[in-house]
C-alpha positions in Angstrom: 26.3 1.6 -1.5 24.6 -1.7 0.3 25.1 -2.1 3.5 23.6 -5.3 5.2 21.6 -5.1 8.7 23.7 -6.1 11.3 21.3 -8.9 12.3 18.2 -10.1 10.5 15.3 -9.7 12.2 12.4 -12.2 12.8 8.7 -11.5 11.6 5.8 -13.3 13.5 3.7 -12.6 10.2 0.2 -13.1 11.9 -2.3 -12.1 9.3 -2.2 -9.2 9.9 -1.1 -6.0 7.7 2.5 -5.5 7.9 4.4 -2.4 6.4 7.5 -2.2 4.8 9.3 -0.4 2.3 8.9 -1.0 -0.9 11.6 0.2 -3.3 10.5 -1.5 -6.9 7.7 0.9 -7.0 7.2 3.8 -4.7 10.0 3.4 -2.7 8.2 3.9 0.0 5.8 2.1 2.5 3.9 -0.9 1.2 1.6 -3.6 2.8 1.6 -7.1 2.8 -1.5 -9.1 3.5 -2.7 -12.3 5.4 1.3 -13.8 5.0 0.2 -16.7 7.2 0.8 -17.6 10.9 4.5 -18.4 9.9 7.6 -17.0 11.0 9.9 -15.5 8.4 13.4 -14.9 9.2 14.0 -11.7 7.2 17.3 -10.5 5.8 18.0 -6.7 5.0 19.9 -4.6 2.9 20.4 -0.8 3.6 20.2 1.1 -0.2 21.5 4.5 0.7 20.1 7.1 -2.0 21.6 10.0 -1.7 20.2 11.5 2.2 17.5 9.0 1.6 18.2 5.4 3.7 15.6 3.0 2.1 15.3 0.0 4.2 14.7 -3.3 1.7 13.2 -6.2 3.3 13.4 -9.6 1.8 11.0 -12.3 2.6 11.1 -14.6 -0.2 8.0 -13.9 -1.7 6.1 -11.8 -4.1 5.9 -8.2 -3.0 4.0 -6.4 -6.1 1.4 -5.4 -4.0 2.9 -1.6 -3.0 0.5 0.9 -1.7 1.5 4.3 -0.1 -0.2 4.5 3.4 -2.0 8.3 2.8 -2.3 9.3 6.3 1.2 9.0 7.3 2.7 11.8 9.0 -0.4 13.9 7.8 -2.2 16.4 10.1 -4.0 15.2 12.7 -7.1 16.3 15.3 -9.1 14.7 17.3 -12.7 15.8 19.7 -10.6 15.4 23.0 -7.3 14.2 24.2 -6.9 12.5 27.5 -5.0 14.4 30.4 -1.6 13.2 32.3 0.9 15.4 33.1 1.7 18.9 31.9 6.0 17.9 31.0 4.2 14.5 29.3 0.7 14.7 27.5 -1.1 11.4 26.4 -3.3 10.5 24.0 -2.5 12.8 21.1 -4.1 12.7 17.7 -1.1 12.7 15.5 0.4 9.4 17.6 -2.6 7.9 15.0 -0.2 8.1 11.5 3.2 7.8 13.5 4.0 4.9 11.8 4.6 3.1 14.8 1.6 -0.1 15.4 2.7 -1.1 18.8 -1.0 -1.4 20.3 0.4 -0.5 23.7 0.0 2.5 25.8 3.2 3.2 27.1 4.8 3.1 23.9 3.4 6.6 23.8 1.8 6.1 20.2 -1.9 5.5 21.0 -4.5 8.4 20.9 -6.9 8.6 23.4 -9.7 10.7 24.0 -11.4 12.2 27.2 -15.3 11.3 27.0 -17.1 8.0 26.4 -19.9 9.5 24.0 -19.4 12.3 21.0 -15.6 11.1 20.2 -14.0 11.8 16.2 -10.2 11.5 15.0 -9.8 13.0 11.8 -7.1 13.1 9.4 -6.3 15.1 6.2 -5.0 14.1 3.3 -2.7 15.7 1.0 -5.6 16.3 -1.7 -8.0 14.5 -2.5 -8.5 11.2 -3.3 -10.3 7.6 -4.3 -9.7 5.6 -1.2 -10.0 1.9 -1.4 -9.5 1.1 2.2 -9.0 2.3 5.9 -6.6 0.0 8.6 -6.5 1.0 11.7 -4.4 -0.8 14.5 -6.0 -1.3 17.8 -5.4 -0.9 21.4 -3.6 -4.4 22.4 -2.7 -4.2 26.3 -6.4 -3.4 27.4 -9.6 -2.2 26.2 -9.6 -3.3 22.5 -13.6 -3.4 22.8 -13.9 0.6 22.9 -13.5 0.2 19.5 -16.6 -1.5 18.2 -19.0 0.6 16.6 -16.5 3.0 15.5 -17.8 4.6 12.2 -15.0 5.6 9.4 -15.9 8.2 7.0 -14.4 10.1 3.7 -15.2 13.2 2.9 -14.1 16.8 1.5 -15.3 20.1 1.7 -17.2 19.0 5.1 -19.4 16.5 3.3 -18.5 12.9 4.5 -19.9 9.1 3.0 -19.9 6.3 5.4 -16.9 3.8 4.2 -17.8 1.3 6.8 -18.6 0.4 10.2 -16.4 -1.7 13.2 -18.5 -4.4 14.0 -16.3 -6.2 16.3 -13.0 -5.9 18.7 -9.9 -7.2 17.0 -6.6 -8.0 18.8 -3.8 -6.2 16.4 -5.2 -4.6 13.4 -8.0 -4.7 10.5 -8.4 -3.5 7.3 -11.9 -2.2 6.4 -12.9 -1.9 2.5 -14.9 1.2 1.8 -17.5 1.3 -0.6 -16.8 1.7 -4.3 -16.4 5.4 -5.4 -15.7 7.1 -2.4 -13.4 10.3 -2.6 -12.2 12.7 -0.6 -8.8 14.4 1.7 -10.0 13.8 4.7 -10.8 10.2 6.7 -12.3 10.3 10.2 -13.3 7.9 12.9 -16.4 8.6 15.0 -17.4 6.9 18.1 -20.5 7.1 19.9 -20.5 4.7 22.7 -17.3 4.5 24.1 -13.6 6.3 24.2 -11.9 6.6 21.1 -7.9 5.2 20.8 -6.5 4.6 17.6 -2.9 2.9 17.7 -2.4 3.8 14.0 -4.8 4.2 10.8 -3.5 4.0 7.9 -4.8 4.9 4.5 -5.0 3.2 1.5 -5.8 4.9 -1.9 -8.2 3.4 -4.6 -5.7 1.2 -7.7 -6.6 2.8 -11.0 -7.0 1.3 -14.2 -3.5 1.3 -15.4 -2.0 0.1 -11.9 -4.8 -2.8 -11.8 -3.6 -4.3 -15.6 -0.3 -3.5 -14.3 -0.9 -6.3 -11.7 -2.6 -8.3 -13.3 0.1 -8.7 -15.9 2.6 -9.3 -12.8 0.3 -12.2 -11.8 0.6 -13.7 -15.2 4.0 -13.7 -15.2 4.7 -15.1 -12.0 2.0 -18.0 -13.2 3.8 -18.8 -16.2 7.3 -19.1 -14.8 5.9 -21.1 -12.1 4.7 -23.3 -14.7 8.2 -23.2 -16.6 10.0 -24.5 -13.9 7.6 -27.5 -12.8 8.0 -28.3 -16.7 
């Protein structure tokens, strides 16, 4: 049964990760990257799958690239969480893999922790995994430079590797590439200098052989038709 969205909705697709659903693959939540200060108006269709609702968005353009985001929804726990009243906490470690990026405060889906030295966020995985990548949205409204330095790691069984390091304040979101090899079921965020808030991170697991020829064979097809029809 299709059922189409009562209104498309408009996309500022800054270059910046955006998630969607992706139902060729995973049928579930996929990435696209760098789309290009454009805006996209975006038409949707509602596949309803038994108690399942799978929300299919339609840009246009190539969406091979699907990726599950590993944190989502995973448990959460973090050094500190910033006060506020007793009938309305802020700052809690699980608003981190909500799903929601807003960037801003009182959206309620921002951690936040109490100190300005000593700060971690941490989040476990599933099981354990090759991780390729780590995005985490920032704090847009104020503050976005308590984020530089922050140090993301990958571990399991309490031993962590360093997958990389924020080296400067970004207005919506990054994606930062670990280093080949890394492994593990649980990522956390240290911070050393300043308060830790985390808007959402988001987890990306390393493509393996089969997935990456896969893709590769996609891309070769999408040449080659491209090619058919300038012919």
């Amino acid at each position: 049964m299709l059922t189409t969205c009562q209104k498309a909705e408009q996309l500022r697709a800054e270059p910046f990760i955006r998630s969607l659903l992706c139902l060729e693959k995973y049928g579930t939540e996929i990435s696209l990257f760098n789309v290009g200060p454009r805006t996209f108006n975006i038409s949707c269709l509602l596949v309803k799958m038994g108690l399942t609702t799978v929300l299919v968005t339609l840009l246009g353009i190539h969406l091979a690239s699907c990726q599950v985001d590993l944190a989502l929804k995973r448990p959460t726990k973090q050094s500190s969480t910033y006060g506020g009243c007793p009938c309305r906490p802020n700052g809690q470690s699980d608003r981190a893999v909500d799903g929601k990026t807003s960037g801003y405060w009182n959206h309620d889906t921002c951690t936040h922790t109490k100190y300005r030295t000593g700060n971690w966020w941490q989040v476990t995985l599933d099981k354990v995994y090759k991780i390729d990548a780590v995005t985490i949205f920032n704090r847009r409204d104020c503050c976005g430079d308590r984020i530089v330095g922050a140090q993301i790691w990958v571990g399991k069984d309490e031993q962590f590797k360093e997958c990389a390091t924020v080296t400067k304040n970004f207005p919506v979101s990054e994606r930062f590439k670990c280093k080949p090899g890394l492994e593990g079921n649980v990522v956390k965020i240290t911070q050393d200098k300043n308060i830790l808030t985390l808007c959402e991170v988001q987890v990306w697991e390393a493509k393996g052989d089969d997935e990456k020829e896969d893709e590769d064979k996609e891309d070769e097809e999408d040449k080659k038709d491209k090619k058919d029809k300038k012919d």
